[in-house]
C-alpha positions, 0 to 999 in steps of 0.5 A: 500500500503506498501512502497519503495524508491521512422581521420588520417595520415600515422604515421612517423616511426621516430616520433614514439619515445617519446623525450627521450632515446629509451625505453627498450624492453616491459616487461610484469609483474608489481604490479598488482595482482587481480582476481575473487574472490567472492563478496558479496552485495553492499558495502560489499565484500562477501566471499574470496576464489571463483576464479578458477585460482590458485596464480602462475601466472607471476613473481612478481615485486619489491616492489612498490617504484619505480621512473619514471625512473625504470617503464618498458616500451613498445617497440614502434612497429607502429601502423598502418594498415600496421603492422603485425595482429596478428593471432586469437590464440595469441588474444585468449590466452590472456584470460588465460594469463590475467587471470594468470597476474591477479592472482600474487604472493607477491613481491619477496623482502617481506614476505608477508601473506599467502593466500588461493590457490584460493584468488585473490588480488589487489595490495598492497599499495606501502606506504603512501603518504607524499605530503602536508599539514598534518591536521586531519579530522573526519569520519563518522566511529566508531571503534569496539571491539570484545569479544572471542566468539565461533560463530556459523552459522544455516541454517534456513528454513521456511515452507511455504516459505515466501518472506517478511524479516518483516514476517520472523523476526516476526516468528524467533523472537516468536520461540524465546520468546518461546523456548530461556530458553528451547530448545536454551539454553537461547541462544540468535540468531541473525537472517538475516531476510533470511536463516541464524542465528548467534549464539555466543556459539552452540545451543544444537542440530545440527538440530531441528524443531520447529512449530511456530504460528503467528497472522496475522497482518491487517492493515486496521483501521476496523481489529478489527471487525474481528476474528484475524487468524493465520497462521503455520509455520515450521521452521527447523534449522541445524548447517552450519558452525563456523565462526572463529573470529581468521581468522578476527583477523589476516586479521586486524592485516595484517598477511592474506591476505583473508579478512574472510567475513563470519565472517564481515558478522555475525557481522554486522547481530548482529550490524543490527538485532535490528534496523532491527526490528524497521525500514523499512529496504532499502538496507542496510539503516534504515528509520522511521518516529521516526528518523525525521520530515516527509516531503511530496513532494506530488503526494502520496509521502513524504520522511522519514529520515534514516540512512545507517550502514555497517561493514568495516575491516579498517586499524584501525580494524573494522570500523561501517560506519553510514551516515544519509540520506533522501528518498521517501516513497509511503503514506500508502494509497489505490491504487486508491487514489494514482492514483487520483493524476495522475486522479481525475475521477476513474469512466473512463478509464485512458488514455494511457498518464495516464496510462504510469504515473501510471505504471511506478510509482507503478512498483516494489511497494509491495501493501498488499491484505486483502481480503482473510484470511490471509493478503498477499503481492505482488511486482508490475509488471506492470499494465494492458492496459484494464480497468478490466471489459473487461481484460479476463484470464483464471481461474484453471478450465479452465473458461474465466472470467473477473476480476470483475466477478472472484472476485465477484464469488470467493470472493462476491465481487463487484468491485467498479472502474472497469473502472480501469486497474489491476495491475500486479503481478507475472510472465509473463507466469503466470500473477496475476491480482489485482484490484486496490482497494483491497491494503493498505498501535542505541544505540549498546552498550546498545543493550543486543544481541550486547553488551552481547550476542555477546561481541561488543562495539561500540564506541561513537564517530567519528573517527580522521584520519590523512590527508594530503591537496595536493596543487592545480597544476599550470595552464597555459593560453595563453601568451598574456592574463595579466595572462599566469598562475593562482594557484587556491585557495580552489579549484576555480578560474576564467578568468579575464586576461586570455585567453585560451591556445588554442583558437577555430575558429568560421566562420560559425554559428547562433541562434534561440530562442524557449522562448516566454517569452524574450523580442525580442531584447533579443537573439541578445543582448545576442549573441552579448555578447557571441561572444564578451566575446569568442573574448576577451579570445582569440577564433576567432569568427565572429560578423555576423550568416550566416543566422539571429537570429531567434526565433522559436515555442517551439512545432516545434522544429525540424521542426526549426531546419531541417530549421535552417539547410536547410538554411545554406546549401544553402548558401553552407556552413556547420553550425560550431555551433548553439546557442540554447536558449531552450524553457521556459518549460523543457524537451527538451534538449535531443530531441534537442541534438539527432536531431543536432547530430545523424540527421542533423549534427549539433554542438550546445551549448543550453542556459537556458532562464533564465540565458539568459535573465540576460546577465551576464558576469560570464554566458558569461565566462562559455558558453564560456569556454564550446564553445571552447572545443567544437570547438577543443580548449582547456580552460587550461593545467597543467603546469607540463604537459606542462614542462613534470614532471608529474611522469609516464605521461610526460615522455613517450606518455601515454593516460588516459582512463576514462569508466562508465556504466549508467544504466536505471531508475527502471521500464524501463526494455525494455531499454539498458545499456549504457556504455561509453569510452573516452580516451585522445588524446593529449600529453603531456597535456592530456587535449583534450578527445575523447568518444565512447558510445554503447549500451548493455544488461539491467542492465549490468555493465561489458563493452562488447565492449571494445574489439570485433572480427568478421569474415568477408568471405572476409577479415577473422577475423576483431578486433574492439571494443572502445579501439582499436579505442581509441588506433588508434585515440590517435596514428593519433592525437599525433603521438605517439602510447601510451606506457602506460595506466591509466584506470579510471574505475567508477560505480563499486561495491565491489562486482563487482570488480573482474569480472570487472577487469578480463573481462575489463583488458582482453579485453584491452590486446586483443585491443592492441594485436590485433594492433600489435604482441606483442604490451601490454603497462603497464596498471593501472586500478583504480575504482573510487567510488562516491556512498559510505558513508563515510564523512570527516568533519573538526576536528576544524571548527573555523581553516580557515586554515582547512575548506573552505567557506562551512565550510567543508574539504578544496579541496586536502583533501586526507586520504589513512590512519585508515579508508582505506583498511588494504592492499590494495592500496587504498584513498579518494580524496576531490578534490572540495571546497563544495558548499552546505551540506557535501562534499563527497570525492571520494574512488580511488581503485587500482585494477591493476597496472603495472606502479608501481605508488607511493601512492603519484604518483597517489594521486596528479596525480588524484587531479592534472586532477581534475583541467583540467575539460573543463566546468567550473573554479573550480576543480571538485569532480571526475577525469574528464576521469571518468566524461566526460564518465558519461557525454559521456553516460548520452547523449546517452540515449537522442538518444534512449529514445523516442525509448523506451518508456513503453507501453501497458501491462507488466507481469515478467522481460523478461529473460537475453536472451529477454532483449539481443535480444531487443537491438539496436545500438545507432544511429550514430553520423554525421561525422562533429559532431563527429569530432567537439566534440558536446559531454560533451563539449570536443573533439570528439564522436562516436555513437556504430556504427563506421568506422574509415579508417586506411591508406585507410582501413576500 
């Protein structure tokens, strides 16, 4: 076996301005500048210059210095049903006029690099943040110098085609041995393990065949009872292209704007090529059981250490990003010892609880067959729902035959655990059947390709960067607390004194225990110190549950609560909240949260057992803190928020989105993506949030139903979509329709960066259209990336100053310097104190922003909402909008998870279109739920399927 990684009211026109002066009249324009362009991996940009729209869209704006005072503003149409709908050909111009704004040319006041007439750029950076305390970190990036060298680029093609890097790099690797002195002109290429070599310097020829023999590799401990076979090959090389390093040169020196990727890309197959040769090679990181002490986590699994490396064009110049990491590895044996963890009797069918265990754990697993002439590997697809001495198929002579009688003629061999399914390899139409029982298991500047050859040198060290450490904003509690206000130190805080700055209502609620392991007395003893802790910070709750505390079997979960449910009713009264203490054994949390929320309508707050049973004032304070937002409070605000100095916040109704896409784990291929939006809905605190949750394709990362429109017979062409609904909810909440938008946008790729923005930032234009003609307040689009490998780490540990109890980077730690992009409006945000290993800052990327915000502007604005998570007393690492949407997303997939559990047998991935055609909505969220905020501790929830009335209209 090989290895892989383991609702509202009619809006007053005259409170439909903010406090202030009247705003000016919209202009559409601003400092954002972005568009398709071509992309390439994951964590690399691939190459500049793929979009087809040209750089003359929109009049740029000025330079990005402005103030609050001098960002434009929208003009204040209402937003209501009655207003004007737009007609369905101005909506749909927006996609080229979006396309245009996305697309700018350089502010008028500078001169800046030119660019291609295809590139598509994001902002420039408006500057470089002052704010703070100036200190000095390290970062896991290490500089790059390059030589003069005259860089060419083969095409490589290799005949018979193979699949594996590994097998690949061994043929390119021995035409090297072999002809390097003669035909390569003691060239030395460096190879991708795909279709490409790099060479520093032409080969002399433009194209040339070569025929190449390999022995082929056994790794069975007995290969050498057998004769070793090999295998031919021909392998063709012609001359692509010549990347020219003058191009990077001038991108790092900020004379072009085009970052040449082609050329990063050379590079970085240079710096990767040797250990790609000693190291199993994951995505873009090495493992290998010589970088570290192997660790097993049992069940056929154990974990090898590694490390990641990529290229990156920095503001210091090339920067070589290396982070160490750890993963899961399959041992190296038989299938059918692999699935002897999961059954210990192979001679009898599996079970389909087994089954599904196996199938689900071996997909996507390349296994090597040795029992033809030559050792062969195929990736898992599958496995099949009948043992293989009943699972029939037809063979090239058109035969119905088993797959014990197959391979007992074909190979004379007798298959020994026939009871066994087969896995499954290849395509759906054509499937390959395998028996189980067939598969087995930097030191750069010394590297001569790298150092030599191509004229690279790495530096030792980690780079120093200058950074700057925000102070932590105020925070405002209620007046009668002993405390109405609290300044958080190293990113933490807590409740003693304090009372919440809205207080929740709870008349109507209950308990009902599933542990069988607490003590009887336990659960009432525990809600009577919830409830008491909840009366003390200033929430009114009643001592007494409408129906007693009861405890419950674990296996009858709904059941106990169908009942829970029944019985309040009849007492003619709807349950406000139902305290949850879970069962002992985990796994039931989601089928919990979709009974209470999509089938009875109920609003719970679940409790671990464990911590129950404790009866612990700090875990009091935190179920707290979580009931009340639950119930409409609210724990804390800014008090700058309050008192309106938050720069291009407070001073005009301004709503902060936060979206994010969660996908399914590997191998769940029948079930949705998720994507979730949630949006603030007060003002100026933005502390209260309402969420919207639908469902879309498999794997997909664009958000489809920011915006949506349908034709209705009746009532002609009907706009919808989560930010339209957003921008409704908002208006009815605070009165106010919003005049500008913050959009956090998390979970995207640099590879997907373009098209993101481009499909989101057009739906947003049509959602607000759609509202009102005219109506496009100025947008800030800001992706927010959590996976990524940089580290900071303190430059001088012994400075307590500088670090905080975990020994890492204080919370505020904010870097938009040396390792940032070298134009680009970019920064990295360590807004929380570390609690165990390294912290790992938060990358914010401007993609769009027409509010014209200063590096300082946004930089303290995100730390600042950092501190306003609901949930708990200590600043958190991601913006919250950003968070509460994962959070807003992950809960959804409890709603259709048992909806889409693996069964029977599985050939290829369906097609694009199958995978579409299979989605359902996800279920709808009882009305009492959604506007009780049930969600991630918040405000409020919708299920994909929602109906909003506008002033008496659906």
């Amino acid at each position: 076996m090989s290895r892989r990684g383991g609702g509202g009211r009619r809006p007053d026109s005259r409170r439909d301005q903010p406090t202030q002066a009247p705003a000016p009249s919209f202009q559409r324009g601003g400092g954002g500048a972005a568009g398709p362009r071509g992309r390439g991996r994951q964590g690399q940009r691939g190459g500049a210059g793929r979009g087809s729209h040209s750089g003359s869209g929109a009049a740029p704006s000025s330079p990005h210095t402005a103030s609050t005072s001098t960002a434009p503003a929208p003009s204040s149409p209402s937003v209501s049903a009655s207003a004007s709908a737009p007609s369905s050909s101005s909506v749909s111009t927006l996609v080229e006029e979006t396309e245009q704004k996305l697309t700018l040319a350089a502010p008028a006041a500078a001169t800046l690099p030119p660019s291609s007439s295809q590139a598509m750029r994001f902002p420039v950076r408006p500057g470089f943040g002052t704010v703070g305390k100036k200190c000095v970190v390290r970062a896991n990036h290490f500089m790059v110098q390059l030589a003069e060298r005259d860089i060419h680029h083969y095409d490589v093609s290799i005949t018979p085609e193979v699949t594996s890097k590994k097998i690949n790099r061994q043929i390119i690797s021995q035409l090297i041995n072999l002809y390097r002195l003669t035909h390569l002109g003691e060239r030395m290429p460096a190879y991708d393990g795909m279709k490409s070599i790099y060479t520093a310097g032409p080969l002399p020829f433009e194209s040339k065949e070569f025929i190449i023999k390999l022995p082929d590799s056994d790794p069975r401990p007995s290969s050498s009872t057998r004769p070793r076979r090999e295998r031919q090959f021909r392998v063709v090389i012609r001359l692509a292209s010549k990347p020219d390093l003058y191009t990077l040169q001038q991108f790092l020196l900020r004379r072009h704007f085009e970052a040449p990727y082609e050329v990063i890309q050379v590079l970085d197959v240079v710096l990767r090529a040797a250990p790609s040769e000693k190291h199993t090679v994951v995505g873009r990181s090495f493992f290998s059981t010589d970088l570290g002490p192997v660790g097993q986590l049992g069940d056929g699994v154990e974990y090898w250490r590694g490390y990641f490396q990529s290229l990156r064009p920095t503001q210091m110049g090339l920067s070589l990003n290396i982070d160490v990491s750890a993963r899961s590895f399959y041992e190296p044996i038989l299938v059918t010892e692999f699935v002897q963890y999961y059954c210990r009797d192979l001679s009898r069918p599996l079970s389909d609880q087994v089954r599904l265990k196996v199938k689900k754990a071996l997909k996507g697993i390349k296994v090597v067959l040795t029992h033809m002439e030559y050792n062969k590997s195929y990736k898992i697809t599958g496995i099949s729902s009948e043992p293989m001495s009943r699972l029939m198929f037809t063979d090239d002579n058109a035969t119905r035959l088993s797959v014990v009688q197959y391979f007992r003629q074909r190979y004379n061999i007798g298959l020994q655990f026939t009871s066994l399914p087969a896995l499954v390899a290849g395509s759906e139409a054509r499937p390959i059947y395998l028996p189980m029982e067939m598969a087995r298991t930097n030191a750069y500047n010394e590297d001569t390709l790298v150092n030599k050859e191509f004229g690279i040198q790495v530096a030792d060290g980690l780079t120093s960067v200058d950074a700057r450490i925000l102070p932590a904003p105020m925070l405002k509690y209620h007046e009668t607390g002993r405390e109405a206000s609290v300044n958080p130190g190293f990113g933490q805080w807590n409740m003693i004194n304090k009372k919440m700055f809205n207080g929740g209502r709870v008349e109507v609620w209950t308990c009902v225990n599933f542990s069988t392991r607490l003590n009887r007395d336990v659960p009432f003893q525990f809600c009577q110190g919830l409830v008491d802790m909840c009366n003390s910070k200033g929430m009114v709750f009643n001592p007494r549950p409408v129906i007693p505390i009861s405890s419950s079997n674990p296996n009858q979960i709904e059941k106990a609560l169908v009942d829970v449910h029944n019985r309040t009713a009849q007492q003619g009264k709807q349950l406000q909240m139902l305290i949850i203490i879970l069962p002992d054994v985990s796994g039931s949390y989601g089928r919990i949260k979709r009974v209470c929320e999509t089938e009875l309508g109920i609003v719970s707050q679940c409790c671990q057992p464990r911590q129950a049973s404790r009866l612990n004032m700090q875990y009091f304070e935190n179920v707290a803190l979580k009931i009340n937002v639950k119930v409409g409070g609210r724990n804390t605000v800014l008090v700058d928020a309050v008192q309106k100095r938050i720069p291009l916040v407070t001073d005009r109704p301004t709503i902060i989105f936060g979206a994010d896409v969660t996908h399914p784990q590997p191998g769940e291929d029948s079930s949705p993506s998720i994507a979730a939006v949630v949006a603030s809905m007060d003002w100026p605190e933005v502390t209260k949030y309402r969420g919207l949750v639908s469902a879309q394709a498999h794997h997909e990362e664009i958000i489809q139903d920011l915006y949506k429109s349908t034709q209705d017979p009746q009532r002609g062409l009907v706009h919808g979509g989560m930010i339209r609904e957003l921008l409704i909810a908002f208006r009815r909440s605070t009165n106010f329709k919003p005049h500008r938008i913050i959009f956090y946008r998390d979970g995207v790729s640099e590879g997907q960066f373009s098209q993101v923005l481009l499909h989101e930032m057009n739906a947003i234009r049509q959602a607000c259209a759609s509202l009102e003609e005219g109506y496009a307040p100025p947008v800030t689009f800001v992706v927010v990336q959590k996976r990524h490998h940089t580290r900071l780490f303190p430059a001088d540990h012994n400075r307590r100053d500088l670090t905080d109890r975990s020994g890492n980077i204080l919370p505020g730690t904010v870097v938009d310097t040396h390792i940032c992009h070298p134009t680009e409006f970019d920064f990295y945000l360590n807004s929380h104190a570390g609690i165990q290993g390294t912290s790992r800052p938060t990358h914010y990327h401007v993609l769009y922003d027409e509010n014209r915000f200063t590096a300082d502007g946004l930089q303290v604005l995100t730390n600042n909402l950092c501190y306003t998570y609901a949930r708990c007393t200590r600043s958190v690492s991601i913006v919250p909008p950003a968070y509460y949407a994962h959070l807003a997303a992950f809960r959804a997939r409890y709603y259709i998870e048992d909806e889409t559990s693996a069964g029977g047998s599985t050939g290829g991935s369906r097609s694009t279109a199958e995978r579409s055609l299979a989605i359902r909505p996800l279920p709808v969220i009882k009305d009492n739920v959604k506007d009780r905020g049930a969600l991630f501790g918040q405000y409020c929830y919708f299920g994909s399927s929602f109906r909003l009335e506008i002033n008496g209209r659906n």
